[in-house]
C-alpha positions as CSV (number, residue, x, y, z in Angstrom):
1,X,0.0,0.0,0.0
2,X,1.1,3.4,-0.4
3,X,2.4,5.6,2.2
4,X,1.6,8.5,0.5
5,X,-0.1,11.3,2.8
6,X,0.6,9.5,5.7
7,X,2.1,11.5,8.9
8,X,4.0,8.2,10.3
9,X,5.4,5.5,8.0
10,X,4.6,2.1,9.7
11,X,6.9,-1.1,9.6
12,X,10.2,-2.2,11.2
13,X,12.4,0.3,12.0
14,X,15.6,0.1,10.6
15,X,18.6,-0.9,12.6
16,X,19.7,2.6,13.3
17,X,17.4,3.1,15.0
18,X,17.8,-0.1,17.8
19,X,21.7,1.5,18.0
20,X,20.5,5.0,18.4
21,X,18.0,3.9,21.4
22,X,20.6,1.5,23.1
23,X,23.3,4.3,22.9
24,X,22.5,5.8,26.2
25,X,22.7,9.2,24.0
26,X,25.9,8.6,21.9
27,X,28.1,6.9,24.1
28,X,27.8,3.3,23.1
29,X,30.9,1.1,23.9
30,X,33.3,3.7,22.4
31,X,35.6,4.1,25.0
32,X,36.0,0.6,24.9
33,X,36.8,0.4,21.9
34,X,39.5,2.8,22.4
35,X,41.4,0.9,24.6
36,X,41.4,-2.3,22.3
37,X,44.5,-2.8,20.6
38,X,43.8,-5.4,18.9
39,X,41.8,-4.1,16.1
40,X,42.5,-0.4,14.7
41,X,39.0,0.1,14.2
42,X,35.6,0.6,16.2
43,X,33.6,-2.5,16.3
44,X,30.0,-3.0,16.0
45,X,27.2,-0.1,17.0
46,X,30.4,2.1,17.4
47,X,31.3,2.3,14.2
48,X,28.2,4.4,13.3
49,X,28.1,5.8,16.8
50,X,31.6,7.9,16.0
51,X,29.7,9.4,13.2
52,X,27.1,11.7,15.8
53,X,31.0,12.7,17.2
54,X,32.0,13.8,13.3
55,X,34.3,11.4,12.8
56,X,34.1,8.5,9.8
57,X,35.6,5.2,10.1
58,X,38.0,4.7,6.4
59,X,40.7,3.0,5.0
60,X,43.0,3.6,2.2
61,X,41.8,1.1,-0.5
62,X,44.8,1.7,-2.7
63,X,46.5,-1.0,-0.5
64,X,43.3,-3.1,0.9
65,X,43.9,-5.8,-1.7
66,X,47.6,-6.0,-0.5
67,X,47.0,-5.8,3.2
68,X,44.4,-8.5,2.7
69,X,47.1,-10.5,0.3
70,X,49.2,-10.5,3.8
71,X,46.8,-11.2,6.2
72,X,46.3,-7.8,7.6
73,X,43.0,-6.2,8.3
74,X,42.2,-3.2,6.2
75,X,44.4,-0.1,7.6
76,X,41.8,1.5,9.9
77,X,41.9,5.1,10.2
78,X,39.1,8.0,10.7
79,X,38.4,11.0,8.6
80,X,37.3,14.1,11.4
81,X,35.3,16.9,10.4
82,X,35.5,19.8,12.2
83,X,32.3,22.0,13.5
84,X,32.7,25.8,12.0
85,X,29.7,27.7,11.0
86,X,29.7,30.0,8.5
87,X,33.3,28.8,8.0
88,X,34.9,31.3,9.9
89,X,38.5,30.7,11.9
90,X,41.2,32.3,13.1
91,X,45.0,32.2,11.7
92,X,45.7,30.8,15.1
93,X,43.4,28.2,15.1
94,X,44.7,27.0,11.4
95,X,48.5,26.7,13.1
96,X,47.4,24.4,15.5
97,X,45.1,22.3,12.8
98,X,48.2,22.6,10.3
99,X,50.7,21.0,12.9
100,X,48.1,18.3,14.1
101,X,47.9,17.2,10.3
102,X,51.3,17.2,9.6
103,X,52.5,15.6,12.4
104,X,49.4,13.5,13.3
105,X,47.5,12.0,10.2
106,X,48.5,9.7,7.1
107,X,48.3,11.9,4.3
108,X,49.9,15.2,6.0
109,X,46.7,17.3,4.4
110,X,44.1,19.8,5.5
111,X,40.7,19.1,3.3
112,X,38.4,22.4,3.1
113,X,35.0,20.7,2.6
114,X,31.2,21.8,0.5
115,X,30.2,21.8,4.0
116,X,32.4,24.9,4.9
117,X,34.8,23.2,7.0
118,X,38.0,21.5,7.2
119,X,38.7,17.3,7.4
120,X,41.2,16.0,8.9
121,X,42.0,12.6,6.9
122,X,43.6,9.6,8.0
123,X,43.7,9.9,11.8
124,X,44.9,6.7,13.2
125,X,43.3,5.4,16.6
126,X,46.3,6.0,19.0
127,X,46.0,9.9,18.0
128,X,42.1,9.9,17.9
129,X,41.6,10.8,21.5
130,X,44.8,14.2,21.2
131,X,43.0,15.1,18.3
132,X,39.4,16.3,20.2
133,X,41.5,17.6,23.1
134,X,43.9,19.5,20.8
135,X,41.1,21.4,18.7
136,X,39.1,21.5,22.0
137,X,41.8,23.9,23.2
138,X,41.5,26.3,20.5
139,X,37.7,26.5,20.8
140,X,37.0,24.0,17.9
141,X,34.6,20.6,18.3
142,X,33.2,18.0,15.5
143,X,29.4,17.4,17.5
144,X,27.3,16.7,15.5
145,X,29.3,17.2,11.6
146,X,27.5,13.9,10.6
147,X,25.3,11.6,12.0
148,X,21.5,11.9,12.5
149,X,21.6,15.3,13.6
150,X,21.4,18.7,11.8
151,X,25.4,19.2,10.1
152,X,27.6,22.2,9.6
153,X,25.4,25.2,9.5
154,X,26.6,26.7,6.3
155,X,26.4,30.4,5.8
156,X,27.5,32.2,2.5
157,X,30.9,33.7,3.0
158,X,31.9,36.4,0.4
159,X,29.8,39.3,0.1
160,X,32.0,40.7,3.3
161,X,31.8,44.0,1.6
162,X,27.9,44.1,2.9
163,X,27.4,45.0,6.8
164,X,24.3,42.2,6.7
165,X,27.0,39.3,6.4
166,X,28.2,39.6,9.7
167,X,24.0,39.6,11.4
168,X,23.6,36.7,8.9
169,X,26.6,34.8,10.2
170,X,25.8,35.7,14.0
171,X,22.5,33.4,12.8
172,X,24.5,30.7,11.4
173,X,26.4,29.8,14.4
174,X,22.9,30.4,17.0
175,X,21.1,28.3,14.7
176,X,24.1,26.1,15.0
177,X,24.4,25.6,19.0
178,X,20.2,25.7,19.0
179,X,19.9,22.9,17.3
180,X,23.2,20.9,18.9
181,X,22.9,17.8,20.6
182,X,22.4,17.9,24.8
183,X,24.3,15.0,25.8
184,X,27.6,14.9,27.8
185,X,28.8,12.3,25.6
186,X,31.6,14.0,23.5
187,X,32.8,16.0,26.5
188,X,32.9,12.7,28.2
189,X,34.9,10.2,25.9
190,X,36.7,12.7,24.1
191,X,37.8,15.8,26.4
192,X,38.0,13.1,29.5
193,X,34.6,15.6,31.0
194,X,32.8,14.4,33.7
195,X,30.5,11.6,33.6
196,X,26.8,12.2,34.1
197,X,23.4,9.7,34.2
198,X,22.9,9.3,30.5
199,X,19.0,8.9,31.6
200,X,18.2,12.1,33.3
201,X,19.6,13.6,29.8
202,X,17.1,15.1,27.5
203,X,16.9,16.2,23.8
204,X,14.0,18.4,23.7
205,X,14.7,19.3,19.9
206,X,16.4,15.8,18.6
207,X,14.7,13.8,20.4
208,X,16.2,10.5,22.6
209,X,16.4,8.4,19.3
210,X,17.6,12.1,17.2
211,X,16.7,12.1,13.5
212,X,15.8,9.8,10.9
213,X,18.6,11.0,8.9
214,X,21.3,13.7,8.4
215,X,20.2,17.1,8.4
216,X,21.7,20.0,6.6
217,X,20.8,23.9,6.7
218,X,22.1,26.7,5.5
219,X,21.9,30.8,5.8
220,X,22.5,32.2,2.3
221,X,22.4,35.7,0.8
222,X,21.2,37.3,-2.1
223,X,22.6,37.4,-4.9
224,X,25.2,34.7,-4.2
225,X,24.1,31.1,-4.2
226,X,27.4,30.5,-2.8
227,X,25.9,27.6,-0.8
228,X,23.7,25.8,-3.0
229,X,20.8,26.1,-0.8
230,X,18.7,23.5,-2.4
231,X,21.0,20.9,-1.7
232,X,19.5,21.1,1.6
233,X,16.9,20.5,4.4
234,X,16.4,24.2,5.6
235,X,17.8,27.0,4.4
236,X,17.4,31.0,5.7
237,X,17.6,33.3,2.7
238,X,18.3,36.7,4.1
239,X,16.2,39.6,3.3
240,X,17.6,43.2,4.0
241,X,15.9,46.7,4.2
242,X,19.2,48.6,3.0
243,X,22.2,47.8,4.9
244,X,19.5,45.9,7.8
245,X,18.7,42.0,8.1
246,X,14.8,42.3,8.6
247,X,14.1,38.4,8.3
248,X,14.6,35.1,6.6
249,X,12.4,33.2,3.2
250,X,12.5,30.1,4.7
251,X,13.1,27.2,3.1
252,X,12.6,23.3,3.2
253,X,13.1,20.0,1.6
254,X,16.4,20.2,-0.3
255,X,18.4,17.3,-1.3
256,X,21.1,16.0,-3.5
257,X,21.2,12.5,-3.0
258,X,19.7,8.7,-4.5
259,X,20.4,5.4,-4.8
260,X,21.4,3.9,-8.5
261,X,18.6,1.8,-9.4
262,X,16.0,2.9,-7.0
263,X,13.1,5.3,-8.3
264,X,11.9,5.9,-5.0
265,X,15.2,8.2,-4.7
266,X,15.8,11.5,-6.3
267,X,16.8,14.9,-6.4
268,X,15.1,17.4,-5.1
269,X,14.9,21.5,-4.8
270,X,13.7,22.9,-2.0
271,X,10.4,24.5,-1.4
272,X,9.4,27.8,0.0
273,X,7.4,28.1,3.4
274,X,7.1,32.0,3.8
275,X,9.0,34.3,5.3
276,X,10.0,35.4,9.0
277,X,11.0,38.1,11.3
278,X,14.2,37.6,13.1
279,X,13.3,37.1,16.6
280,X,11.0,33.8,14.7
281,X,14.4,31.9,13.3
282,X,15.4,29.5,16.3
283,X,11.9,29.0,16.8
284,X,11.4,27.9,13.0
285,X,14.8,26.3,13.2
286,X,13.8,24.0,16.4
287,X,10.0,23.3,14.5
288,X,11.4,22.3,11.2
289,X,13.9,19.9,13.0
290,X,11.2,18.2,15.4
291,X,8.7,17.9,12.5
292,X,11.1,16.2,10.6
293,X,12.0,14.4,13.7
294,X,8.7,13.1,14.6
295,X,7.1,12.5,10.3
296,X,10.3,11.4,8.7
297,X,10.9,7.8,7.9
298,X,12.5,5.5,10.5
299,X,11.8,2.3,8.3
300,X,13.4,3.5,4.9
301,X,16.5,5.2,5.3
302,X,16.9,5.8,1.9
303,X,13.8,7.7,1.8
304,X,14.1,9.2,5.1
305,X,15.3,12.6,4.3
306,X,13.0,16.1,5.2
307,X,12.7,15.7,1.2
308,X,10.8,12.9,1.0
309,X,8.8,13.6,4.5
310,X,7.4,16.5,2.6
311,X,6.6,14.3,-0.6
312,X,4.6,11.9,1.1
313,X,3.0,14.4,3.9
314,X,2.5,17.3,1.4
315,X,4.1,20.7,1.8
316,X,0.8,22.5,3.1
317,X,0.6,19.8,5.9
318,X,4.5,20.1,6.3
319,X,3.8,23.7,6.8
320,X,0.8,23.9,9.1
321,X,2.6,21.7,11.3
322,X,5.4,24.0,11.4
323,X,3.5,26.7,12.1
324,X,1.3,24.7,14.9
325,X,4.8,24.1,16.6
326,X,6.5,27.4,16.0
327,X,3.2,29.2,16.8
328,X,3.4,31.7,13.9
329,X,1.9,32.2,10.6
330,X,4.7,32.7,7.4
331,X,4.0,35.9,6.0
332,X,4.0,35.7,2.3
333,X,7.7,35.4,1.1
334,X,9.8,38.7,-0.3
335,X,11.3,39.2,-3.5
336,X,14.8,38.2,-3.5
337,X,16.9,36.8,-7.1
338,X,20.0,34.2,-7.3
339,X,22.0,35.9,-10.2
340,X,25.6,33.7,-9.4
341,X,27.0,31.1,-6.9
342,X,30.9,30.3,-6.5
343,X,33.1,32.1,-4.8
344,X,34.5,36.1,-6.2
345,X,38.2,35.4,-6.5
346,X,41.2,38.1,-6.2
347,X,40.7,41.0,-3.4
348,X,37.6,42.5,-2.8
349,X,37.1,45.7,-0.7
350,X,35.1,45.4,2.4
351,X,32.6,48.7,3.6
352,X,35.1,49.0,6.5
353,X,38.1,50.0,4.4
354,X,39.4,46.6,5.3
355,X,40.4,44.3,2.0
356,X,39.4,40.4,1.4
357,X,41.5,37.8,-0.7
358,X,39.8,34.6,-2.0
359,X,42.2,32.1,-2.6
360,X,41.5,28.8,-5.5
361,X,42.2,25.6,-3.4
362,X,41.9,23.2,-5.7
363,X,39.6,20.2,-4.9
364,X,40.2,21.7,-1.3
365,X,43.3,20.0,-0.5
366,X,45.5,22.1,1.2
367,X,49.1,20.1,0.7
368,X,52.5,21.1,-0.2
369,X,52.6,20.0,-4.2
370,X,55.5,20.4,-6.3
371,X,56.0,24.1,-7.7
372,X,52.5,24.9,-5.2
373,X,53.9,24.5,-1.6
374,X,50.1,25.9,-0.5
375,X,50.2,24.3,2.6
376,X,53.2,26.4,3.1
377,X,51.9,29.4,1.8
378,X,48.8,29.3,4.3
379,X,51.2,28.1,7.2
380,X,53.1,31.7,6.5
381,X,50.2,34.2,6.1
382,X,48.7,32.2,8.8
383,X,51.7,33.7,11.1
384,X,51.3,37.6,10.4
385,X,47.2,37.6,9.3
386,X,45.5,39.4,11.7
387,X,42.3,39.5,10.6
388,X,40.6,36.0,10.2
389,X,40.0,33.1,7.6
390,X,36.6,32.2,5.7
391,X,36.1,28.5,4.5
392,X,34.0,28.7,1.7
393,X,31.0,25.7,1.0
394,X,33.0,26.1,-2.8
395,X,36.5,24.4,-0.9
396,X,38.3,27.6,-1.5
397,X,39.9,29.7,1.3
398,X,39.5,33.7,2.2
399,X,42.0,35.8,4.0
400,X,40.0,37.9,5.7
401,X,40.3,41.5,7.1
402,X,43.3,42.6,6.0
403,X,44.6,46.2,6.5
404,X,45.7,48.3,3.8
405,X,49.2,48.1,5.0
406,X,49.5,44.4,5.0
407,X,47.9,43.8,2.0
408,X,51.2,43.7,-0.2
409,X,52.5,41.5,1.9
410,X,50.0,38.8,1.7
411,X,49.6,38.9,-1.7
412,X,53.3,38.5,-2.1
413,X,53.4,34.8,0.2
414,X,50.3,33.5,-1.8
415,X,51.8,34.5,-5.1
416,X,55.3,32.7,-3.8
417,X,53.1,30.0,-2.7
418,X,51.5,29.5,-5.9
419,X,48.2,30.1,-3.7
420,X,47.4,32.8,-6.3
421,X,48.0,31.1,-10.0
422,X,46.6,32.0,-13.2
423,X,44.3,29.4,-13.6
424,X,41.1,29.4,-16.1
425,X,37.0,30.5,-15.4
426,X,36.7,26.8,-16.0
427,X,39.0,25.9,-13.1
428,X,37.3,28.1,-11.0
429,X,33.9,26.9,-11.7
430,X,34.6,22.8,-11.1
431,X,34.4,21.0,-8.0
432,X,34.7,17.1,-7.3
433,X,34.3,15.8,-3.8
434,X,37.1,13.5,-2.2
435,X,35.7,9.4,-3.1
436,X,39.0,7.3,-3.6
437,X,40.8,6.0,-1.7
438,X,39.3,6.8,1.4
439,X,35.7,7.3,1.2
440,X,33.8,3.6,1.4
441,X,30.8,4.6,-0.4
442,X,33.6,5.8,-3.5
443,X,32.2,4.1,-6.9
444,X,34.5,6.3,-8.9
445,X,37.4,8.8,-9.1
446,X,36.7,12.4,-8.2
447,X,39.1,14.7,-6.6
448,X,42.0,12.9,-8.5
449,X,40.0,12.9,-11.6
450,X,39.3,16.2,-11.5
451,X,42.4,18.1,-12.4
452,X,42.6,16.0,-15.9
453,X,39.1,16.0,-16.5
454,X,39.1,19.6,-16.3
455,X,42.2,20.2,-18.4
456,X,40.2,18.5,-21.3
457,X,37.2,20.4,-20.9
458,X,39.5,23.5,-21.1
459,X,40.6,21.8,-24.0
460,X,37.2,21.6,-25.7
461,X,35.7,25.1,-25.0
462,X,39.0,26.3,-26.4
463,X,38.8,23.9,-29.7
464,X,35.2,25.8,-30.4
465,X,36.3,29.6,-29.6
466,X,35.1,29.6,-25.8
467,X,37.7,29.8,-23.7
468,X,36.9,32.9,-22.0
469,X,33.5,30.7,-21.4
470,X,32.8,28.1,-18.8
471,X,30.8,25.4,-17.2
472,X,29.4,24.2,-13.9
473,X,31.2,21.1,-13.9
474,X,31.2,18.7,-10.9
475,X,32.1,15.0,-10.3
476,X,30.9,13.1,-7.5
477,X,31.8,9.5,-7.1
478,X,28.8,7.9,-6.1
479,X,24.7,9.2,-6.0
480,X,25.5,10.5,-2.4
481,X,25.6,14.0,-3.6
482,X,28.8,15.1,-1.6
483,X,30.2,17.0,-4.7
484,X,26.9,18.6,-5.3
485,X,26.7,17.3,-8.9
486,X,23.2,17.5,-9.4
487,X,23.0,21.2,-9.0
488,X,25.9,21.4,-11.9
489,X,24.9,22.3,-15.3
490,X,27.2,19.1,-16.2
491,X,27.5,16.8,-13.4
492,X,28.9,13.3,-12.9
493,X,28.1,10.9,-10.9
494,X,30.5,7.6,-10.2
495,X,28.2,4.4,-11.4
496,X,31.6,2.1,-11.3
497,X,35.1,1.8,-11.9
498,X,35.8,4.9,-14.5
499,X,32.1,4.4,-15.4
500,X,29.8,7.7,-14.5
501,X,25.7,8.6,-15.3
502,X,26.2,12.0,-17.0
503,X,23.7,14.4,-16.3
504,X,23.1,17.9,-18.0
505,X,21.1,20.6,-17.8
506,X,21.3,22.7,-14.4
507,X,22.0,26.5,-14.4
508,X,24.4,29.1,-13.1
509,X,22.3,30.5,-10.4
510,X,21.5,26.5,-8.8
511,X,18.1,27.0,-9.1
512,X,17.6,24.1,-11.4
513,X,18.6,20.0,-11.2
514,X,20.5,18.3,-14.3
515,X,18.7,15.6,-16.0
516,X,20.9,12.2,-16.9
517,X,22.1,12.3,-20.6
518,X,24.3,9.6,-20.9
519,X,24.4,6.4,-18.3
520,X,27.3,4.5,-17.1
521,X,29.7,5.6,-19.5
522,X,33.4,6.4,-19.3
523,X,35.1,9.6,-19.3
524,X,36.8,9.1,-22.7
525,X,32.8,8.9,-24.1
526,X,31.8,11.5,-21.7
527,X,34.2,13.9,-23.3
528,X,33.4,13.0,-26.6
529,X,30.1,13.6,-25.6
530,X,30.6,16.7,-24.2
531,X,33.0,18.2,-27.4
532,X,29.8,17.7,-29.2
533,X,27.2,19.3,-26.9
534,X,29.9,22.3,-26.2
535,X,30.3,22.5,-30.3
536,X,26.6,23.0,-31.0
537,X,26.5,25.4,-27.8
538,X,29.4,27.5,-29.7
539,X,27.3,27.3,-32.7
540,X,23.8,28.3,-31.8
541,X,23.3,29.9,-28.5
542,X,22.0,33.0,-28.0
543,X,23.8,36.2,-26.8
544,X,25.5,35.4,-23.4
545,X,23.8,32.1,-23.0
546,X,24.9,29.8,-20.2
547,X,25.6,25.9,-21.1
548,X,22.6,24.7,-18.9
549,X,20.0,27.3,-20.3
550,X,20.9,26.3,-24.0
551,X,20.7,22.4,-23.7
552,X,17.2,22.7,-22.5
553,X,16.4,26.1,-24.6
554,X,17.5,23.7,-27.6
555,X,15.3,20.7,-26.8
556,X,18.5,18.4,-26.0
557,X,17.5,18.1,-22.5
558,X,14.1,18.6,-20.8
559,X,14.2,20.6,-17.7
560,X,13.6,18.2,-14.4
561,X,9.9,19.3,-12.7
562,X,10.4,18.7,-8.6
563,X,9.5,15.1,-8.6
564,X,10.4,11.3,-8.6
565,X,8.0,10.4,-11.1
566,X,9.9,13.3,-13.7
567,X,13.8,12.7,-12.9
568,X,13.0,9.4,-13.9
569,X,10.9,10.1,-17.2
């Protein structure tokens, strides 16, 4: 029978659900598991339990074959990502996460993440425990960065030149600690904090057994879609009154991710609720989460998302409950316009006379490469910056607040760093997320396919006279939707080994999902493909006509409607 319009999906509730309720809020067996030496992993319920900490259980599977070949278990590490709303941090805080990941992880790197943070990859157990305690110290946690809880609170980072930003990002990190987890359990495993009776705990918003799925929300403003809001579950789209944040559009029901094969998964944009006055946005915040908390789908978890929660309950239900629990009505919603997303590269002036760099970090990894020692290059700014640094949700890095007197000087270490290349709009505008070797749901090469696959797409545009053109190009390697290919006006997605679904059709502002083109091809077709579709682009577009728009202005591509039933057509 269909579920459709039902407030509470009936069946047996998936697994993570029993480990949620026996947790006694998050703790599990993980101390435990800690102090076995024997394995270098987390066994069991613990191995999703680390997740509501922001940690993610990995191995390098570059060498799994060979460490199975000799009788070795897989080489167990974590990947850590780091709380920071809004993306914001301090040069000293980035000396102290520089050093940890030099002298404490596998790879050596820092990772700036689409959720406008920083990873730590490769984290072995023995250092596990020094790592909470040493970004503890400099004000930094990883609650609640994955799990079943609401993620990151992402908040759009460049248009520091208008006084709103810093109200919008004051939001960010409220909405942020409102909607945090209330146990004692990180401060008690982690930072060695006292122990307390997990039962007299309470989570008023989360709720004992938390939420069906991960939760993502964002604060984003106009004109800059810098955060792709509708890749996710809330999102608070500013609305000013001149230079005065009056309120927040609200809205719900983003979503990025599927499952190959399974029609019941899709895409999704997010839908528009109505707008509200400030003093309203915890209160919406907290109302949104417990809805979804108490309607999502604890049987499914591949359809458990606030996406599909509104596509079986309906958006006016979704809504009036909202408003039941946040006891308010959404006044209609205010004009407001996307016109571009990304990040504004090179120096930009801020209203207090102050100036702002924006730095390319390719796929986000900030490493020491040869002839681009950026890791380097940050460590040294990082030393005499006295402003502050802005993670972008686009895995690029901004060098914030910096007086007219230093600016020279900062300029000259990026450009000695090579942190301030020539590199092409193309470059600019791709983005892969990290998939192998270390992410287990990896289907498909993406951050090291990147590089290459963008070099040849440089190569096309330039073969049909449009190099000073480019593309929204993103790979991901699997349907998870890390990379945010479905909001890319080309976007792949890893089906298999150098095998991707190729999907076309989104637009430069992110208001639109890409339809699938091509299916489980590899990249040699997909560039064939792709010299083709950019050739007839050249040929027959209109004035100043974006990729996306003239694929589906052309009849190549039909534009995707919000729904299962037309993604799938």
């Amino acid at each position: 029978m269909s579920e459709k319009g039902k407030l509470i999906v009936e069946g047996k509730l998936s697994d993570n659900e029993r480990l949620k309720r026996e947790s006694q809020h998050l703790r599990g067996t993980i101390e435990a598991d800690l102090s076995d030496d024997l394995t270098g992993g987390f066994t069991a319920d613990n191995f999703q339990l680390i997740r509501f900490h922001g940690m993610y259980q990995q191995d390098d599977r570059d060498i799994r074959a060979e460490r199975t070949k000799q009788k070795l278990e897989p080489l167990h590490n974590v990947m850590l990502r780091a709380r920071l709303p809004g993306g914001v941090i301090t040069p000293e805080q980035w000396l102290v996460i520089e050093k940890f990941a030099e002298e404490n992880t596998l790879y050596g790197s820092v990772r700036l993440t689409t959720r406008q943070t920083f990873q730590f990859h490769g984290v072995l157990k023995p250092h596990i425990k020094n790592m909470h305690q040493t970004l503890n110290k400099t004000g930094i946690d990883s609650i609640a960065t994955a799990g079943d809880v609401n993620r990151n609170v992402l908040c759009t980072s460049n248009p520091i030149e208008s006084s709103v930003h810093k109200e919008a990002w004051e939001w960010a990190a409220k909405i942020s600690e409102h909607l945090l987890p209330k146990t004692n359990a990180y401060a008690e495993i982690w930072l060695d904090g006292e122990k307390v009776d997990s039962t007299q705990e309470e989570e008023p918003i989360l709720g004992d057994n938390y939420l069906p799925r991960k939760f993502k929300t964002t604060v984003v403003i106009p004109p800059l879609n810098d955060v792709d809001v509708h890749a996710n579950d809330l999102n608070f789209v500013a609305i000013a009154d001149g230079d005065k944040l009056i309120g927040f559009n609200v809205l719900v029901g983003g979503g990025l991710a599927m499952t190959h094969g399974d029609t019941s998964t899709f895409p999704r944009k997010a839908d528009d609720l109505g707008f509200i006055s400030l003093d309203k946005t915890l209160d919406v915040a907290a109302a949104v989460v417990s809805t979804q908390r108490d309607w999502g789908n604890r049987v499914n978890r591949k359809n458990a998302k606030t996406k599909y929660t509104i596509e079986r309950v309906g958006l006016d239900t979704f809504k009036a409950e909202v408003e039941r629990r946040a006891e308010l009505k959404f006044e209609a919603s205010k004009a407001y316009e996307f016109t571009e997303r990304g990040d504004r590269f090179g120096w930009v002036k801020g209203i207090d006379g102050k100036h702002h760099l924006t730095l390319f970090i390719e796929n986000g990894r900030i490493l020491d490469f040869p002839g681009k020692p950026l890791k380097t290059g940050v460590r040294e700014i990082a030393k005499i910056h006295k402003g502050d640094f802005r993670l972008t949700a686009n895995q690029n890095l901004i060098v914030a607040g910096v007086p007219e007197n230093q600016k020279e000087v900062i300029e000259s270490l990026a450009i000695k760093h090579g942190l301030m290349q020539s590199v092409s709009k193309q470059r600019l505008d791709s983005m892969a997320c990290v998939s192998l070797p270390t992410c287990p749901l990896a289907m498909a090469e993406s951050e090291r396919y990147l590089p290459e696959a963008v070099t040849e797409l440089e190569a096309i545009l330039a073969k049909h006279g449009m190099t000073d053109e480019s593309i929204i190009y993103r790979i991901t390697g699997c349907p998870n939707g890390c990379g945010r290919a479905m909001l890319a006006e080309i976007g792949l997605v890893g089906k298999g080994p150098n095998k991707y679904n190729l999907h076309i059709g989104g637009n430069r502002e992110g208001t639109r999902i890409p339809r699938m083109y091509r299916e489980n091809i590899s990249d040699v077709e997909i560039m064939q493909v792709v010299d083709g579709l950019v050739g007839q682009w050249a040929k027959e577009r209109n004035d100043d006509e974006a990729f996306g728009d003239f694929v589906i202005r052309a009849g190549i591509i039909k534009p995707v409607v919000n729904s299962a039933e037309d993604f799938y057509e």
